[in-house]
mmCIF file of the C-alpha atoms, coordinates in Angstrom:
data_MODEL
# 
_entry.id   MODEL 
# 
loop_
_atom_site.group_PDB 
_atom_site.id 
_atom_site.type_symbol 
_atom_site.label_atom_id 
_atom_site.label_alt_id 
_atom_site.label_comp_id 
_atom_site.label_asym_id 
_atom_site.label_entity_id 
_atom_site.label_seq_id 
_atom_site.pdbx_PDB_ins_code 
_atom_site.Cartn_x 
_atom_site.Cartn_y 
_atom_site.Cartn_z 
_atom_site.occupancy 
_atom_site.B_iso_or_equiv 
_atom_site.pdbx_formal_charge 
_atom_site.auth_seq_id 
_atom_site.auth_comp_id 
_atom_site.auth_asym_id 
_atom_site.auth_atom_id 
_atom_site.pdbx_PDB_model_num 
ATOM 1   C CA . UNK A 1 1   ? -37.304 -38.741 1.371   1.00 0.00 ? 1   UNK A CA 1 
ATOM 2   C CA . UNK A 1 2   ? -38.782 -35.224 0.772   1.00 0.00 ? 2   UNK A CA 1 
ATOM 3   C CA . UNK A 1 3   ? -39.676 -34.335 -2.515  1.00 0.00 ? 3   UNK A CA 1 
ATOM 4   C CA . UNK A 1 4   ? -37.213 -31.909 -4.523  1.00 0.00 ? 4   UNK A CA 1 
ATOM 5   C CA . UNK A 1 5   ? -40.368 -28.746 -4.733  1.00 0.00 ? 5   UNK A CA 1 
ATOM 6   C CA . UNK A 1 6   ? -40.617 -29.066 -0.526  1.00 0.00 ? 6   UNK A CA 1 
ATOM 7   C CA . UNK A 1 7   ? -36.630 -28.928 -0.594  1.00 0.00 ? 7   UNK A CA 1 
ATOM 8   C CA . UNK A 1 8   ? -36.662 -26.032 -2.595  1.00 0.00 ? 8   UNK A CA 1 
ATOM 9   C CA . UNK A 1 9   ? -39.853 -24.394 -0.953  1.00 0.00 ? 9   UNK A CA 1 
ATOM 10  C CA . UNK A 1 10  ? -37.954 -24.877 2.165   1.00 0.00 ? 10  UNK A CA 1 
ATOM 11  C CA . UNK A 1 11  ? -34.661 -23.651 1.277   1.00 0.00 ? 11  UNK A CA 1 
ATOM 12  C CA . UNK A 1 12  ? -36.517 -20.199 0.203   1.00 0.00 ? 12  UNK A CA 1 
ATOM 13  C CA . UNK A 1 13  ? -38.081 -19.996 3.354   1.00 0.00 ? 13  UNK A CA 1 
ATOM 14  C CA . UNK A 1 14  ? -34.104 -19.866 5.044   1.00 0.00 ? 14  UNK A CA 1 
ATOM 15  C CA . UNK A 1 15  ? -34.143 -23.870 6.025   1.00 0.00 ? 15  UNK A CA 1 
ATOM 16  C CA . UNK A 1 16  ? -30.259 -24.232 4.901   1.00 0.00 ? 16  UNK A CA 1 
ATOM 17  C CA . UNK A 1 17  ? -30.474 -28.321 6.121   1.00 0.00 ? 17  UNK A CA 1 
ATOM 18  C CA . UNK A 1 18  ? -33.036 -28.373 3.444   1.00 0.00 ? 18  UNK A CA 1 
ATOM 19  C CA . UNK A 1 19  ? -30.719 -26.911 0.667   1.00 0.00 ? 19  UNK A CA 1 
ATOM 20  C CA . UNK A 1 20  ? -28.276 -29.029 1.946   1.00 0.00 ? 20  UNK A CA 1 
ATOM 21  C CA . UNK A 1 21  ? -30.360 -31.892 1.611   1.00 0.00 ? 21  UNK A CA 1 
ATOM 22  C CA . UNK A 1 22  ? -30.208 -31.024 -2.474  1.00 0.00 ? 22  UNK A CA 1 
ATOM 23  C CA . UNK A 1 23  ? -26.886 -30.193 -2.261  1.00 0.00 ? 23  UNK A CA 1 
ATOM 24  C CA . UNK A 1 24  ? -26.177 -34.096 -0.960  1.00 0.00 ? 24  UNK A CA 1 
ATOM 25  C CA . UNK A 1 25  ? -28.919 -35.452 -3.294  1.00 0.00 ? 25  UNK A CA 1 
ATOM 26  C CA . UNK A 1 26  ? -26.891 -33.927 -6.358  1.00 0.00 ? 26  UNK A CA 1 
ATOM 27  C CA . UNK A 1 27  ? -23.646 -33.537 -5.835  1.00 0.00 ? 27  UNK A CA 1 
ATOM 28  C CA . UNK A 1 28  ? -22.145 -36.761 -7.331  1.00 0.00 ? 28  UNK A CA 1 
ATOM 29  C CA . UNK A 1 29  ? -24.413 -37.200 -10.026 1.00 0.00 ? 29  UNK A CA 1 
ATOM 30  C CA . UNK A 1 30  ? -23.376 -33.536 -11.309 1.00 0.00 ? 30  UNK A CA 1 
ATOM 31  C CA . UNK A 1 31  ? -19.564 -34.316 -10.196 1.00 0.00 ? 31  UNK A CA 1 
ATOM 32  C CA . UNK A 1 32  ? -19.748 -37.043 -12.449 1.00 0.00 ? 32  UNK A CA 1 
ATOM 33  C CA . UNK A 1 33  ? -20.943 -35.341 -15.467 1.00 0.00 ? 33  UNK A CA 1 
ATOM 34  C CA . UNK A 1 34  ? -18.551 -32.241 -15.082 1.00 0.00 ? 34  UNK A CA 1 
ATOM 35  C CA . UNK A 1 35  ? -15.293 -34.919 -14.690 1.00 0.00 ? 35  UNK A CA 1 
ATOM 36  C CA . UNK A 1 36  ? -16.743 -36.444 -17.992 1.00 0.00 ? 36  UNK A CA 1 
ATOM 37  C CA . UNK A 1 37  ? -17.245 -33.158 -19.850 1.00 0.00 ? 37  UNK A CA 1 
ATOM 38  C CA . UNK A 1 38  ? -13.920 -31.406 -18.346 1.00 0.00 ? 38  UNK A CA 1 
ATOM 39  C CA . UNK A 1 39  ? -11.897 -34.378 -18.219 1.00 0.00 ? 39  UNK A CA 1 
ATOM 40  C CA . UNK A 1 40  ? -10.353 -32.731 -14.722 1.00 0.00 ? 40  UNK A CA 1 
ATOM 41  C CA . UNK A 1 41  ? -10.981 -34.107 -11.113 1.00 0.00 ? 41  UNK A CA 1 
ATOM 42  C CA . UNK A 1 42  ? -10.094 -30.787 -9.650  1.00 0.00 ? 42  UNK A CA 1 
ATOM 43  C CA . UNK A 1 43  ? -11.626 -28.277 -12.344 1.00 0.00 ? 43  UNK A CA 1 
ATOM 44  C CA . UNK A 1 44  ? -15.036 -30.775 -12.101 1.00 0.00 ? 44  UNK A CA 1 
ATOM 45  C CA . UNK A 1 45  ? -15.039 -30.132 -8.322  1.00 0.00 ? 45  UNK A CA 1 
ATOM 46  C CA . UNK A 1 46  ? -14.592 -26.558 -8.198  1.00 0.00 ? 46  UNK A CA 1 
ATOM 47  C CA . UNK A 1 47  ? -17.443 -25.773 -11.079 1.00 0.00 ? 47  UNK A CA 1 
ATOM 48  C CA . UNK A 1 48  ? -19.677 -28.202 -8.889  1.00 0.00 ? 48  UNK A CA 1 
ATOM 49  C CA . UNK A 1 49  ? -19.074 -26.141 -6.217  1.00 0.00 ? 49  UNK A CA 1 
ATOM 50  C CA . UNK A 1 50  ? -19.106 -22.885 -7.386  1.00 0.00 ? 50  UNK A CA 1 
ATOM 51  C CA . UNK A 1 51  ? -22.411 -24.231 -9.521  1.00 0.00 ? 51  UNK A CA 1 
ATOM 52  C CA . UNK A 1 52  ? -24.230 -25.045 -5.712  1.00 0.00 ? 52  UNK A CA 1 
ATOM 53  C CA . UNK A 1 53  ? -23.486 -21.487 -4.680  1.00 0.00 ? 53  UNK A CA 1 
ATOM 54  C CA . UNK A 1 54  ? -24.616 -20.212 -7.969  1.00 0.00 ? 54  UNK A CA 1 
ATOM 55  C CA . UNK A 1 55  ? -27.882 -22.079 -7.327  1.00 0.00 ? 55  UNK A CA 1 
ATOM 56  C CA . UNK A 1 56  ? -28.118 -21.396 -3.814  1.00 0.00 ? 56  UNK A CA 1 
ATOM 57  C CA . UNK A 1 57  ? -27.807 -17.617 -4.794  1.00 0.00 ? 57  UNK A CA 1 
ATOM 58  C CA . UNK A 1 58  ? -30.135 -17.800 -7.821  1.00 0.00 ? 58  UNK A CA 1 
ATOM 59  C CA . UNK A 1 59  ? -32.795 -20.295 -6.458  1.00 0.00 ? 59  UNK A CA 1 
ATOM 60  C CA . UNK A 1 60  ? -35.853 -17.667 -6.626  1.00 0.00 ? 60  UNK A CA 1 
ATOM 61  C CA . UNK A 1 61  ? -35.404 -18.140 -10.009 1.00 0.00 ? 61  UNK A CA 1 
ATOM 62  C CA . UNK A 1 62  ? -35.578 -21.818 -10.744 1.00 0.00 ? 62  UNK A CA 1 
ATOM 63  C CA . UNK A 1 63  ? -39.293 -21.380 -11.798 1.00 0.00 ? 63  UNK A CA 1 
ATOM 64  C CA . UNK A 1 64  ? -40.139 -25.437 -11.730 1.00 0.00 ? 64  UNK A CA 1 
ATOM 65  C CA . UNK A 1 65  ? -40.831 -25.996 -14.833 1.00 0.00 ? 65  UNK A CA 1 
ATOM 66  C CA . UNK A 1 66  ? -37.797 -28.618 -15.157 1.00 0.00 ? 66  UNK A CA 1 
ATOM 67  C CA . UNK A 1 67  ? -36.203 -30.420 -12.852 1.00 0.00 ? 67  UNK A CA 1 
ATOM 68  C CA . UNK A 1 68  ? -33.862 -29.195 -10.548 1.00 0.00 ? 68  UNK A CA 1 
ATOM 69  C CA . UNK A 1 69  ? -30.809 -31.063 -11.404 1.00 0.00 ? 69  UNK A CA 1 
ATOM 70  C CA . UNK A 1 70  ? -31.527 -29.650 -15.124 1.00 0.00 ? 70  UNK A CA 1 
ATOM 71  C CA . UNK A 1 71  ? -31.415 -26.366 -13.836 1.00 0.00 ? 71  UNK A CA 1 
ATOM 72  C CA . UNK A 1 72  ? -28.761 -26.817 -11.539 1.00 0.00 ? 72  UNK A CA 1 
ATOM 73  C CA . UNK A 1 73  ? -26.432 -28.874 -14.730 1.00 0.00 ? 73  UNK A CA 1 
ATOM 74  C CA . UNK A 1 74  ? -27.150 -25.592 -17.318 1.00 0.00 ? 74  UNK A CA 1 
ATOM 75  C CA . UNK A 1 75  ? -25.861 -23.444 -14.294 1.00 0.00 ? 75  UNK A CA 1 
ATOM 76  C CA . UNK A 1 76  ? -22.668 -26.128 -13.958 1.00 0.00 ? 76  UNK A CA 1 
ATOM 77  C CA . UNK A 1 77  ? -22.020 -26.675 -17.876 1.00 0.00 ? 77  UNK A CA 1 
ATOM 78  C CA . UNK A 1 78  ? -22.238 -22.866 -18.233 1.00 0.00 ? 78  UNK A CA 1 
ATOM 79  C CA . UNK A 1 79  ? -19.365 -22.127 -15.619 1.00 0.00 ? 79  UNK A CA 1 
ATOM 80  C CA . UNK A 1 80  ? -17.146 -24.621 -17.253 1.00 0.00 ? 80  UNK A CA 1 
ATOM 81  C CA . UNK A 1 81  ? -17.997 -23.055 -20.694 1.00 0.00 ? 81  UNK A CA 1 
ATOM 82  C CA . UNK A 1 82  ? -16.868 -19.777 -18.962 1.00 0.00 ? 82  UNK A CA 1 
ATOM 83  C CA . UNK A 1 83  ? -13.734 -20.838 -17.251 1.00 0.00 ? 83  UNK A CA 1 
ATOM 84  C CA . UNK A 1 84  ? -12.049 -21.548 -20.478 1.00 0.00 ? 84  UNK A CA 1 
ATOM 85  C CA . UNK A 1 85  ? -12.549 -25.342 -20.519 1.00 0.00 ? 85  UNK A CA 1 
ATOM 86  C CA . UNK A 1 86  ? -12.782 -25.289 -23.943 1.00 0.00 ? 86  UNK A CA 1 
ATOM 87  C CA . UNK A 1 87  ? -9.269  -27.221 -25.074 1.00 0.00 ? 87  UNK A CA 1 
ATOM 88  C CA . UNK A 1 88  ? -8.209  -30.174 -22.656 1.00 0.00 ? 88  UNK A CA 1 
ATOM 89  C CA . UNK A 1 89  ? -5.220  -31.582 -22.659 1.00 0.00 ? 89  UNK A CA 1 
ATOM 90  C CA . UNK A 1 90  ? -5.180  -35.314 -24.041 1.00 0.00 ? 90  UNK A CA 1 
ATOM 91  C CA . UNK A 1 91  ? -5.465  -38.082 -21.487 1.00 0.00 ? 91  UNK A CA 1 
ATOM 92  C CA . UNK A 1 92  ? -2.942  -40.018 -20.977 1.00 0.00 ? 92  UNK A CA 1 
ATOM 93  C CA . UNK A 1 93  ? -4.034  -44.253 -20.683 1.00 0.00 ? 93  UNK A CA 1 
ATOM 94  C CA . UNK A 1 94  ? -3.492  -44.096 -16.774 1.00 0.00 ? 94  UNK A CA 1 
ATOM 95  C CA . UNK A 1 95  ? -5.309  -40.798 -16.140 1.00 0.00 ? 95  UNK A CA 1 
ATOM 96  C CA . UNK A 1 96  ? -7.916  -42.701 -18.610 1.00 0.00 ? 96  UNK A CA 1 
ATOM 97  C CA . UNK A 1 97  ? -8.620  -45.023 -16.182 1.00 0.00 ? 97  UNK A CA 1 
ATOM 98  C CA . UNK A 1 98  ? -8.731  -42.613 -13.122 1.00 0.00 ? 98  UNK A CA 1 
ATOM 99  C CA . UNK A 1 99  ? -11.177 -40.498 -15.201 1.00 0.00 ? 99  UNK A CA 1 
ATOM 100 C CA . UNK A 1 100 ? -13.353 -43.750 -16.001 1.00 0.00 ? 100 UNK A CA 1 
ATOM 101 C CA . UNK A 1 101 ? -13.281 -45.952 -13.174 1.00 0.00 ? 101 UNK A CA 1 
ATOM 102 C CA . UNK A 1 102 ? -12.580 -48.676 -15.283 1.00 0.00 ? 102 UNK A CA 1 
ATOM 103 C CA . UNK A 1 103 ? -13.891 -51.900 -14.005 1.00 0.00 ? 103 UNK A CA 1 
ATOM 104 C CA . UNK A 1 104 ? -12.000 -53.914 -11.553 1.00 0.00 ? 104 UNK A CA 1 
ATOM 105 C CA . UNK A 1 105 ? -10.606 -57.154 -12.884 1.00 0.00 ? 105 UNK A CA 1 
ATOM 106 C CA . UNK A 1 106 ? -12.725 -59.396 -13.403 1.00 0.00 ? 106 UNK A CA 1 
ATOM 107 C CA . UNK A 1 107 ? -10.847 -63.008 -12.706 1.00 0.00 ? 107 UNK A CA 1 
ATOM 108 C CA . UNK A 1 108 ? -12.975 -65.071 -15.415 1.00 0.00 ? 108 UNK A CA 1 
ATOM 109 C CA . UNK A 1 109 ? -12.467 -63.386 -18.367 1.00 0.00 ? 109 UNK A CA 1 
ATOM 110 C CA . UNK A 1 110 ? -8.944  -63.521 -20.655 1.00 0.00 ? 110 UNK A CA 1 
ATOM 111 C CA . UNK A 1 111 ? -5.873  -62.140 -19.043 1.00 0.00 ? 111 UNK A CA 1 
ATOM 112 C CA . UNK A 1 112 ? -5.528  -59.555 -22.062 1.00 0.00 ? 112 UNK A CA 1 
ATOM 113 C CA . UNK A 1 113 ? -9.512  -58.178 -21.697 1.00 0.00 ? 113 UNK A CA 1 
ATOM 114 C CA . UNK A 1 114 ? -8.362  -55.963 -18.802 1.00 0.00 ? 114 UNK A CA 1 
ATOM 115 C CA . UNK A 1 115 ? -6.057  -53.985 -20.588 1.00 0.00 ? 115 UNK A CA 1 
ATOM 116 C CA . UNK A 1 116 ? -8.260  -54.300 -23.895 1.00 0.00 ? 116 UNK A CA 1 
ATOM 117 C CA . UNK A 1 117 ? -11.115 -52.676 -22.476 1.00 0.00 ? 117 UNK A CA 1 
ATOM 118 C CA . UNK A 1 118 ? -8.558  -49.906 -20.832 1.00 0.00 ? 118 UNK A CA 1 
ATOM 119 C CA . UNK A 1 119 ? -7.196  -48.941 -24.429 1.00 0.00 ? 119 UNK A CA 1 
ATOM 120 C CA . UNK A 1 120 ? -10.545 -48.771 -25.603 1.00 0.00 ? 120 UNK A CA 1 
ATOM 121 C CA . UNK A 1 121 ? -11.739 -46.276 -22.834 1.00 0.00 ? 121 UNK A CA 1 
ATOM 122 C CA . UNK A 1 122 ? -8.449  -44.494 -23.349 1.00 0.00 ? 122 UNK A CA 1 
ATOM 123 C CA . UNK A 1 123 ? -9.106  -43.695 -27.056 1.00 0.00 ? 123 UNK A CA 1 
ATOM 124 C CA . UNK A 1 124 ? -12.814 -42.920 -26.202 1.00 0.00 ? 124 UNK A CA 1 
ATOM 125 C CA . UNK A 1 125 ? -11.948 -40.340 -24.292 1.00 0.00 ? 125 UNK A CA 1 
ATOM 126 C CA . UNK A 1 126 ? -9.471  -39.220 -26.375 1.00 0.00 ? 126 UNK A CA 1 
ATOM 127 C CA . UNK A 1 127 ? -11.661 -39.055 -29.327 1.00 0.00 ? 127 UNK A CA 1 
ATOM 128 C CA . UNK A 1 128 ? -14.014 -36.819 -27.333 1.00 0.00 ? 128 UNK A CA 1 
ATOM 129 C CA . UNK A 1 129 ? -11.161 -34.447 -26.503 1.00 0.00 ? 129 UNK A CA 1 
ATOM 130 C CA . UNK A 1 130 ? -11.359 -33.758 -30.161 1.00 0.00 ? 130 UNK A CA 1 
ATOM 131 C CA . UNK A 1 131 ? -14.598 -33.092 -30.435 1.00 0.00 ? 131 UNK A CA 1 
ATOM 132 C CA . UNK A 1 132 ? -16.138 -29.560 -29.883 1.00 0.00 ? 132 UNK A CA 1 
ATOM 133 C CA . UNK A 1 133 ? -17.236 -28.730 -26.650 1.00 0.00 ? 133 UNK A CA 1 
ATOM 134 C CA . UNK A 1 134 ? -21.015 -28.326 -28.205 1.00 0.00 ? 134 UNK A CA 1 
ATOM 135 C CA . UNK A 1 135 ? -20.766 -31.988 -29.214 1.00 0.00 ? 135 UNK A CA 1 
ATOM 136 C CA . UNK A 1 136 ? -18.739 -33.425 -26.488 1.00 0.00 ? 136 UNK A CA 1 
ATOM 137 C CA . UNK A 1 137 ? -21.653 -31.787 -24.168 1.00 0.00 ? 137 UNK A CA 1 
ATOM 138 C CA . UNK A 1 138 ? -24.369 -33.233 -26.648 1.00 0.00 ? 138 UNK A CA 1 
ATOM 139 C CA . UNK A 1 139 ? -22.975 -37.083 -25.940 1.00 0.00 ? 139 UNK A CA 1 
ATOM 140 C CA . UNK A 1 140 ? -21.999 -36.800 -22.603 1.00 0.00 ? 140 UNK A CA 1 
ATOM 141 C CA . UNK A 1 141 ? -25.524 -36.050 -21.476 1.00 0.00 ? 141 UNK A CA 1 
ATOM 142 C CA . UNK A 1 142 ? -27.362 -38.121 -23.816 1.00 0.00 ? 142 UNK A CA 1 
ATOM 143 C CA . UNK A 1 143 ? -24.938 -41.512 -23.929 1.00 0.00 ? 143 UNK A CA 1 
ATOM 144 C CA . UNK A 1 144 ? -23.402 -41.132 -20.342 1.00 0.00 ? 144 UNK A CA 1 
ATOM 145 C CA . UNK A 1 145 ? -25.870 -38.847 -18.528 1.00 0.00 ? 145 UNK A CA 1 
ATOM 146 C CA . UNK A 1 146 ? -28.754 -40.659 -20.294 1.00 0.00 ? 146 UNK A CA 1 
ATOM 147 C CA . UNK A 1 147 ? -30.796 -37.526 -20.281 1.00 0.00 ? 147 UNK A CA 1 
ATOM 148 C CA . UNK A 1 148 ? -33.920 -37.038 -22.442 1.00 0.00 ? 148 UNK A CA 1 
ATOM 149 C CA . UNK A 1 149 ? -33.593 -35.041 -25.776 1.00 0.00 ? 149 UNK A CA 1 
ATOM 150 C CA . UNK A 1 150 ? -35.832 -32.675 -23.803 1.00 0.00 ? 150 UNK A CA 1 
ATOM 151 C CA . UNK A 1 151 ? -34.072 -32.159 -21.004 1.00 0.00 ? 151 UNK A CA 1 
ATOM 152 C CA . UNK A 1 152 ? -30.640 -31.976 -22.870 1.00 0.00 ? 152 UNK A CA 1 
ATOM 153 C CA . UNK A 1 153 ? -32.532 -29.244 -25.214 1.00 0.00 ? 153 UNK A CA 1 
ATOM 154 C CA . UNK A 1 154 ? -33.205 -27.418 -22.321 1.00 0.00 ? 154 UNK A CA 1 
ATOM 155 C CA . UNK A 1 155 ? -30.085 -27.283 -20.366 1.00 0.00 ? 155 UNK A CA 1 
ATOM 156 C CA . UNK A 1 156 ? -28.559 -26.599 -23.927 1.00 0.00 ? 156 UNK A CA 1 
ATOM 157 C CA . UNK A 1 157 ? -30.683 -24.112 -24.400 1.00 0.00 ? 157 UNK A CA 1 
ATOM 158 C CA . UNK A 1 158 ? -31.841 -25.344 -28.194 1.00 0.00 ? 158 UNK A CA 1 
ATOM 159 C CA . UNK A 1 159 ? -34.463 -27.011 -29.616 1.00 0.00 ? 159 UNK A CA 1 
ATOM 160 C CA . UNK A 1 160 ? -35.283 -30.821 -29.811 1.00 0.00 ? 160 UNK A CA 1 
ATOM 161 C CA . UNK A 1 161 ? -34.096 -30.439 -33.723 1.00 0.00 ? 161 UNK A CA 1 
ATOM 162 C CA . UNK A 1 162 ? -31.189 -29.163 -32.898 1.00 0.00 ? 162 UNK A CA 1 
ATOM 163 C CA . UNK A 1 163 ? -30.217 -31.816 -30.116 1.00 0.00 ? 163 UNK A CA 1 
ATOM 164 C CA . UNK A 1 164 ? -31.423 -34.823 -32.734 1.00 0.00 ? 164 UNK A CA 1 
ATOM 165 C CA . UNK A 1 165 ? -29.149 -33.074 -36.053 1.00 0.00 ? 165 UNK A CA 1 
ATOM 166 C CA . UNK A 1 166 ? -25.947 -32.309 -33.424 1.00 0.00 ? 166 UNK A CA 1 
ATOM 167 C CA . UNK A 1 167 ? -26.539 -35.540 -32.054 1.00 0.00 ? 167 UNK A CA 1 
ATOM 168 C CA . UNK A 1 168 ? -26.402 -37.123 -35.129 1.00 0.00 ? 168 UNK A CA 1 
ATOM 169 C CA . UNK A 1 169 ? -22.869 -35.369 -36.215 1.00 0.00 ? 169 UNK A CA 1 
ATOM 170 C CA . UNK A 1 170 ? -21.164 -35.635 -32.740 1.00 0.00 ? 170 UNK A CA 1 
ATOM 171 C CA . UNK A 1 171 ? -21.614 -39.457 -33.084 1.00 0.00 ? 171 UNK A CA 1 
ATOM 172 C CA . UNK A 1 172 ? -20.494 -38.864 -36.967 1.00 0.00 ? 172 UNK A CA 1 
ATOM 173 C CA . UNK A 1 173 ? -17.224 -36.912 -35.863 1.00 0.00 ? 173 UNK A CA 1 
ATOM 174 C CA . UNK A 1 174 ? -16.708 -39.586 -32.538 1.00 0.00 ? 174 UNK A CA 1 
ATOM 175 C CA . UNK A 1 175 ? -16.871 -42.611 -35.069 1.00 0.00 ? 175 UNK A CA 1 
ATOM 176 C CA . UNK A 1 176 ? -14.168 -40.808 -37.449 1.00 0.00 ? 176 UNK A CA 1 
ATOM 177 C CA . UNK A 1 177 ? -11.688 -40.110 -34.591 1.00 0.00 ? 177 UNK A CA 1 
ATOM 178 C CA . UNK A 1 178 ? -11.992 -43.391 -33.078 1.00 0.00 ? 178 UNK A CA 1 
ATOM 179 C CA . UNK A 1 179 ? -11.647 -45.136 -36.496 1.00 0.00 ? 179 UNK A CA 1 
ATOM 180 C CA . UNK A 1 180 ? -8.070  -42.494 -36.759 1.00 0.00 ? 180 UNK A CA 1 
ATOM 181 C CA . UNK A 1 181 ? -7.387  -43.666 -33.665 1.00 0.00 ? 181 UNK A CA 1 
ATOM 182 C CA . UNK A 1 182 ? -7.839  -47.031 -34.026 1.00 0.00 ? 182 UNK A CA 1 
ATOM 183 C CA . UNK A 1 183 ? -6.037  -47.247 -37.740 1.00 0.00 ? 183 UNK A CA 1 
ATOM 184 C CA . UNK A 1 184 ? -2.649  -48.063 -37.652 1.00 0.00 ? 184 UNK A CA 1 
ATOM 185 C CA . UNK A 1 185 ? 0.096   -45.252 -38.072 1.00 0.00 ? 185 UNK A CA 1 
ATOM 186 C CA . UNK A 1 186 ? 2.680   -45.097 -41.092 1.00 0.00 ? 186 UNK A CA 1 
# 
């Protein structure tokens, strides 16, 4: 496998197989996160696109000093910033488990756990619709991405502080909406 600075180095010298190469290499990791941030199959697939071409297009720019899928995810979480993305509509428990993947059944376990653990990714994501799209961003790339506090600071574009305190009050505000959630109603 060629390393991601030959791809690059390649793709600027006019190789498109080699962009193509990053383009494959990418793609469903940054699917993934969009789907999780927009909460929309289709909206997730065209900002990945339109984020490649973006990238493509602006690649004499990406200076190195991060890694390209950080580059390339700023490029992707600013074009769903920009298309309005700001207000989802709530997920319904099926569309839940589409945007999840839930696990498949597993035959061992109580009959009820299936549908347990289905509510509970349900109200998760329904708890981060409420969130702001600063702190929904903020835990999908730390807690589901698993990106560093330095590499969410810079495709953020704030410092390490900043990530650690919004961190901090995006799990805050998560916690309070699940525990509404959760808490029976009158």
């Amino acid at each position: 496998m060629k390393a991601e600075q030959d791809l690059i180095r390649e793709a600027l010298e006019g190789r498109s197989s080699s962009y193509g190469e990053l383009v494959e290499r990418f793609q469903l990791r940054l699917y993934n996160s969009m789907v999780q941030m927009i909460g929309s199959h289709d909206e997730a697939e065209d900002v990945v696109q339109e984020s490649f071409v973006q990238a493509y297009l602006k690649l004499d720019t990406f200076q190195g000093n991060s890694q390209f899928f950080t580059w390339l995810y700023r490029i992707a979480f600013n074009i769903a910033l920009s298309r309005g993305r700001r207000k989802r509509q709530p997920l319904s428990l099926e569309q839940g488990r589409e945007v999840s993947g839930a696990d498949p059944e597993d035959r061992c376990e109580a009959p009820d756990q299936p549908l347990l653990r289905a509510e509970q990714i349900a109200m998760v994501h329904a708890a981060l619709d409420l969130l702001s799209e600063e702190h929904r961003a903020i835990l999908v790339l730390r807690e589901m991405q698993d990106s560093s506090y330095e590499d969410i600071a810079e495709i953020l574009d704030i410092n390490i502080g900043t990530v650690r305190s919004r961190l901090s009050r995006a799990r805050g505000q998560l916690k309070q909406h699940l525990e509404a959630l959760d808490s029976p109603q009158p």
